[in-house]
N, C-alpha and C positions, 0 to 999 in steps of 0.2 A: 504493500500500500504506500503511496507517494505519503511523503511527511504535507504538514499540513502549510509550515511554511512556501513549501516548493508551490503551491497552488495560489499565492497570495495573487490579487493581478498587478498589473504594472502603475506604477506610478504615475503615468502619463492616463492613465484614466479618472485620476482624480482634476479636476477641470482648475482646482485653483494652483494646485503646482505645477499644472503645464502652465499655466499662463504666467506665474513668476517664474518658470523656468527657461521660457521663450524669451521674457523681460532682459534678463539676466544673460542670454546668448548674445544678443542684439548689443546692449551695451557693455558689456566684455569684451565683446569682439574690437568697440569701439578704443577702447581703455587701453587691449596690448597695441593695437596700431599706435595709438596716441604716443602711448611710453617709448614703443620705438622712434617713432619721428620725432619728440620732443629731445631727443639726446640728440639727433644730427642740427636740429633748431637750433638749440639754446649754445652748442658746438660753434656754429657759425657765426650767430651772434656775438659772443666771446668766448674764441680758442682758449679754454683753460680748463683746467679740473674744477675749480672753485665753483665758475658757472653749474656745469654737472651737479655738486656740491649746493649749491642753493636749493637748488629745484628739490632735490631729496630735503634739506630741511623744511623748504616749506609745502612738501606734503605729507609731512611726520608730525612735525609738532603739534601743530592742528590737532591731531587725534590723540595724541598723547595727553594733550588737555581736554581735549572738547568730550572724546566718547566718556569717561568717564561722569561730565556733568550732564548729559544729554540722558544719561542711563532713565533717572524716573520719570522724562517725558515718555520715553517710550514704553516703559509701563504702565503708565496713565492714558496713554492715547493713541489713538488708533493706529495698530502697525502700519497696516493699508495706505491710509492717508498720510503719513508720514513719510512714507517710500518715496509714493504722488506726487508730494511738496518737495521732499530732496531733490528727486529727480528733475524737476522744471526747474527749479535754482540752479542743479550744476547745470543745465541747458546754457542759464544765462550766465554765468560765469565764467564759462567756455569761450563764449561768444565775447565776452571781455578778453579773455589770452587772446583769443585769435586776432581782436585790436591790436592786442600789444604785441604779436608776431609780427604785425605788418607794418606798426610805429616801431621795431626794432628798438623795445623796451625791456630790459630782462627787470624790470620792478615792477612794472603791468603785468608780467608773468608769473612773477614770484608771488604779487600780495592777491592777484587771481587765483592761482591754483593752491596760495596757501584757505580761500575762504571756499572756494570748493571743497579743499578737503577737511576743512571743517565741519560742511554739508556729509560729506562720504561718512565721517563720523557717527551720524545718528544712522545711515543706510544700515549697515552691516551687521550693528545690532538689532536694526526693526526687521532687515531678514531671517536672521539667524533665531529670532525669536517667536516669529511668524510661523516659522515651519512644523512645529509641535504642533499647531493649533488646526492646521489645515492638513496634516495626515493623522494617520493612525500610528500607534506610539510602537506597534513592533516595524513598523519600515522607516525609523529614524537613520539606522546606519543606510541604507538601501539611498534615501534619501540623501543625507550627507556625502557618500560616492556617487551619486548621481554627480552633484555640485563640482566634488574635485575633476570628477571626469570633464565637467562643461568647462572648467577652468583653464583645464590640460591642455583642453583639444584647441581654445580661443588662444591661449598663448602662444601654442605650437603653430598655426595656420598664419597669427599675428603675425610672428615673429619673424616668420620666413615668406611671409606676403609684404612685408609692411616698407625694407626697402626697396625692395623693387616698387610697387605703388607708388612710392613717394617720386620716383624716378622718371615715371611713366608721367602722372597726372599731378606730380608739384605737392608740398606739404598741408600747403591750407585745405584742401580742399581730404584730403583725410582729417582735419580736426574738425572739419565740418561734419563730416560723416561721423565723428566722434560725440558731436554736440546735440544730433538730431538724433540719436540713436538712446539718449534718455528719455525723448520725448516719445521716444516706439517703447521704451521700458513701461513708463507710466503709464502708457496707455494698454498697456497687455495687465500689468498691475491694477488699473481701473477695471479690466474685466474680472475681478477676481468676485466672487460673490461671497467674501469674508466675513465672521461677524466676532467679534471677541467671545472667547469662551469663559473670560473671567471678567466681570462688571467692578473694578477697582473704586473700594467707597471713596468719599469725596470728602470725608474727611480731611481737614487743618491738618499738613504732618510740614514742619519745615524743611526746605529743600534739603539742604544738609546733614538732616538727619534722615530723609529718604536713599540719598546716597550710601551715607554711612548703613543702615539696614541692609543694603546689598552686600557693600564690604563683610559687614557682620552675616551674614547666611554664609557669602564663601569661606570663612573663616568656621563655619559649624558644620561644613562638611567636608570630611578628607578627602574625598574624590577629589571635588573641583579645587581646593589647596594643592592637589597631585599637579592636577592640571595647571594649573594658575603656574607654578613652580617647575615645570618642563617647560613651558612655552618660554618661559623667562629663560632658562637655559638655553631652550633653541635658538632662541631669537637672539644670545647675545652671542653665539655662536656663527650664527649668521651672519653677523654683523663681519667680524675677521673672514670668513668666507667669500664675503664680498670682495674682499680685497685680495686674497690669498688668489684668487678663482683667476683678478685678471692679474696678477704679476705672474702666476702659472702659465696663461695662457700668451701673452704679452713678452714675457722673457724668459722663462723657459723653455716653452717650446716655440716659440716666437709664432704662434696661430695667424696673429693679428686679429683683425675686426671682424672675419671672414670668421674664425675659428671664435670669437665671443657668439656670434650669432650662433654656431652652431653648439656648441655648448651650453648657451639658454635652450636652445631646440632639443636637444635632447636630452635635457633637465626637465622638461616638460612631457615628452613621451614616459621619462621613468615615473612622473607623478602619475601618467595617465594608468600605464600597467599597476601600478600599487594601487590606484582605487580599484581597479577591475579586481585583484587581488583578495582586496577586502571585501568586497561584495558578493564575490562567490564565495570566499570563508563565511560570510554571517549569512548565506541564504536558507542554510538549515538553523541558525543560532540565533538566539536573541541575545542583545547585548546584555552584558552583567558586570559584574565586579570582577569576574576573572577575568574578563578582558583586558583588563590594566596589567593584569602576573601576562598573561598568555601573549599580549600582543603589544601592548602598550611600551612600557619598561622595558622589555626586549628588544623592541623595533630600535626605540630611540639610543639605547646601548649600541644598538649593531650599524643604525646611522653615524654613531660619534666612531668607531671601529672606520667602518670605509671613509669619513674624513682622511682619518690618519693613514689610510692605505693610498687614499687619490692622491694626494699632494704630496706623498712617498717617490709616484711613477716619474718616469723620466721620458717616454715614451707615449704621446698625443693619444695614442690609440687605445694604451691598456689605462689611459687616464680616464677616459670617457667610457670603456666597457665599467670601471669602478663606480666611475659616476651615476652611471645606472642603477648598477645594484643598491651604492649609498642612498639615491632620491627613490629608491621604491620601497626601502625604508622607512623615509620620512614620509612620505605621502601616508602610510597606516596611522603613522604618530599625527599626523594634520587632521585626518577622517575623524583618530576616537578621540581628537581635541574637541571637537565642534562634535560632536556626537551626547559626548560626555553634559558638556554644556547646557545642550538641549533638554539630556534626563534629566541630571540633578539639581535641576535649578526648576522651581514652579512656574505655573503661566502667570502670575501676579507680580514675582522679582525676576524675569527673563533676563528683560531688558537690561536692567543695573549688573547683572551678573554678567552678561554678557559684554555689557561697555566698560566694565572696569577690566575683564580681560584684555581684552583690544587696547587698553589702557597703558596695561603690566606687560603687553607685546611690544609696544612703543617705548615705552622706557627703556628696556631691552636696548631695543637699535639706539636709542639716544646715549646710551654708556658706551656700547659697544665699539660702534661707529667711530668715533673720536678719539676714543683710548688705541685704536686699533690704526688709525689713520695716524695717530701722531708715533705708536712704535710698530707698528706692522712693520715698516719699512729694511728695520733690524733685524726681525726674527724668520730664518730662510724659511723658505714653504713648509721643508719636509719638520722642522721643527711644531713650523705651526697648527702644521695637522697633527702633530701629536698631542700638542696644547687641546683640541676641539676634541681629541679621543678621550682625553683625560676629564675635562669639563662633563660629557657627556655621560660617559661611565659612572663617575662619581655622584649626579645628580641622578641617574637612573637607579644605582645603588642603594643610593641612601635612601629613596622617596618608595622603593621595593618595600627593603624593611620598614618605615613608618606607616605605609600605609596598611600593610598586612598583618600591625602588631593592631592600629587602630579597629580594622575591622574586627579583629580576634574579639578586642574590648566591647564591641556592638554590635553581635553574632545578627539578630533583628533588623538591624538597621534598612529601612526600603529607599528606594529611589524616587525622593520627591519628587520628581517631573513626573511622575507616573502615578500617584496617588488621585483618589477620586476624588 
């Protein structure tokens, strides 16, 4: 007899996740075009790393402040409409960079895309918080690899479409395609027939102490602590990897520009095979607490392992076969991040739970980044990757054992995002 998960039907039958899910194809698609042409842009304007370097701060810090404050609107108020509203703001917002592409302004660029990504801020948790509410709570991970795969597939096509485009038909007219392509979002989002499943009282609570309540839930649960506390690790790992990835490619094996492209391309293929990965391991499973001993902790272990093995290689070719295996790694640890998320956090504190992580991700690259950019330069590759094997091990280790002793202490313990 077929198990009963294997019969579930597909996601794409449920009418309101195709239609955020189309939303989200459309301007994704828009987004990796964008990020690639904005590097040869913002290049041309002023040949410098610095340049490069603004643009990354000002669409970091934005979130690094903003999701976190934004968190109890979006538990108070409509995810839906929220999306709606972000999305026709960054429309107009766009439509101001693209001014300042053609005034050859990189401060119209910077304070544009730094108030966009301000806006992006409240998106990511109104989606990520949406999606419990509009499926059924056993096709979360099903759902969540749906997402990385949509992700995968818009980076990879971007990535390797974007400069050629640019070449054929000129830059502006891909951020135009960029710009109109949130108003195809909203409007697929508009068709959602969504209604909140939690009516949040209206109760006086001050802002501050609604935030702080978020803080205080992730803090009363070891899961999302787990989580909260590997993202922090990835992401500050990351950050050196950025650097590490182009001195690798750039002077090592001297790729050039040719070889960064392809490198992101097939950093994005490895994410694509780890969701597919994941989705057929949970097609008979539902997710649980051994998912973190079984897949979680070990994935991100065995990520920080092929760091230290990539930036080991000397040889272009066995660098990028590594590189696969390390990003389908990480792609598992990205799923049961945003998986995790979704369970253990209610439909009433989503939101805050979710924007203070996007929060502690940013803080992340704002240490990282800079620490790494000001001695990266000293520490040779194959050391650095050993650096990123060491960080990663030790955070997988350690958050093994405490979270295993914790649940020991609270055998009962259920998954709030799942409770009636």
């Amino acid at each position: 007899m077929v198990p009963a998960a294997e019969r579930r039907p597909s996601l794409f039958r449920n009418r309101n996740f195709t239609m955020l899910y189309l939303g989200q194809l459309v301007s994704q698609f828009g987004d990796w075009f964008r990020t690639v042409i904005m590097l040869v842009i913002l290049y041309e304007l002023h040949p410098s790393e610095a340049a490069v370097g603004g643009m990354f701060i000002a669409s970091t810090l934005p979130m690094l402040f903003g999701s976190i404050l934004v968190g109890p609107l979006i538990d108070r108020w409509n995810k839906k409409h929220i999306m709606i509203t972000v999305d026709i703001l960054r429309f107009f917002t766009l439509m101001l960079v693209i001014y300042g592409v053609e005034q050859k302004s990189l401060w119209i660029i910077y304070i544009c895309s730094a108030i966009a990504s301000l806006f992006s801020s409240a998106f990511q948790p109104a989606r990520t918080a949406i999606i419990p509410e509009v499926i059924d709570s056993q096709d979360t991970v099903r759902a969540t690899s749906s997402f990385a795969i949509l992700t995968s597939i818009t980076m990879v096509t971007a990535s390797a479409l974007g400069g050629f485009a640019a070449d054929q038909i000129g830059a502006l007219p891909i951020l135009w395609f960029d710009a109109i392509s949130y108003l195809v979002s909203a409007l697929f989002i508009s068709l959602m027939s969504y209604r909140p499943r939690v009516r949040v009282a209206k109760a006086h609570v001050p802002y501050f102490k609604q935030i702080k309540e978020g803080l205080d839930y992730v803090k009363g649960s070891p899961q999302l602590l787990s989580v909260f506390w590997i993202t922090f690790a990835r992401d500050f790992v990351l950050g050196f990897v950025y650097i590490l990835f182009s001195i690798f490619v750039l002077e090592v094996v001297q790729a050039g520009n040719t070889g960064m492209g392809v490198g992101y391309s097939v950093t994005a293929i490895a994410y694509l095979l780890g969701a597919w990965l994941i989705k057929w391991y949970f097609r008979k499973k539902s997710f649980s607490d051994e998912s973190f001993f079984k897949i979680f902790f070990p994935f991100h272990l065995l990520y920080g392992i092929g760091l230290g093995v990539m930036f080991s290689m000397t040889s272009w070719f066995w660098f990028l076969f590594v590189l696969v295996v390390a990003y389908i790694f990480a792609s598992g640890v990205n799923i049961i991040i945003e998986t995790s998320l979704m369970t253990y956090s209610k439909a009433e504190n989503r939101g805050r739970v979710v924007a203070s992580w996007l929060s502690s991700s940013r803080l992340a690259y704002a240490i990282s980044l800079p620490l790494f950019s000001a001695i990266g330069g000293y520490i040779p590759t194959h050391l650095g990757g050993y650096l990123l094997t060491f960080i990663c091990a030790l955070s997988a280790l350690i958050l093994f054992i405490w979270l295993r002793a914790k649940l020991k202490q609270h055998p009962t313990a259920t998954k709030p995002g799942l409770e009636a």
